[in-house]
N, C-alpha and C positions, 0 to 999 in steps of 0.2 A: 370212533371210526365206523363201527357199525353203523351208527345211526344215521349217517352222512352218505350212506349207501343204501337206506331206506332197510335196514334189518334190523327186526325186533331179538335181542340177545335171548331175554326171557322164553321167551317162543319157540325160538330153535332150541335151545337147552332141554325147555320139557320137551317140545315135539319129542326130541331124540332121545329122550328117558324113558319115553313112556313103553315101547317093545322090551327094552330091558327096566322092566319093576322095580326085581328083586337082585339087581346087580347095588354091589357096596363095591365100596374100595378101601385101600389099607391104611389109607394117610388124607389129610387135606390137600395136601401136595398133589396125591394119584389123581385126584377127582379135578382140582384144578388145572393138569394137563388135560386129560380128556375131555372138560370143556371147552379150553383155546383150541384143544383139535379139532371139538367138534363146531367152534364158530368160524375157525377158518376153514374149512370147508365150505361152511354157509356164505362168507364171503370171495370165495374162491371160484363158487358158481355162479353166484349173480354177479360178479367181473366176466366169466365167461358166457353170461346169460347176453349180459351187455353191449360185449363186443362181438359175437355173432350179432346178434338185432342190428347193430352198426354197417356190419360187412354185409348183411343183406339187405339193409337198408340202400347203402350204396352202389350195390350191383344192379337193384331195381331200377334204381337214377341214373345207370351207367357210368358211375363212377369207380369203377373197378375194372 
């Protein structure tokens, strides 16, 4: 699903590791939630990235 919204997973993962280094977690479980959080964010604002450009796009055209 990422990928079909043009979002590299790998990418955002490290991007957003990398301020936290030396952050560990206690279980494979922890760390795997805090990845699906931190992807759907990633895809949560390019949905919102998208549908603004949309709405502006349409109000330029007068369709709004």
């Amino acid at each position: 699903m990422m990928r079909t919204w043009e979002l590299e997973p790998e990418k955002i993962l490290t991007r957003d590791a990398l301020p936290e280094p030396h952050r560990s977690y206690a279980s494979p479980e922890e760390r795997e939630k805090e990845e699906i959080r931190l992807l759907g964010l990633a895809l949560r604002d390019s949905v919102k990235k998208d549908l603004l450009a949309d709405i502006n796009a349409a109000s330029e055209s007068g369709g709004v």
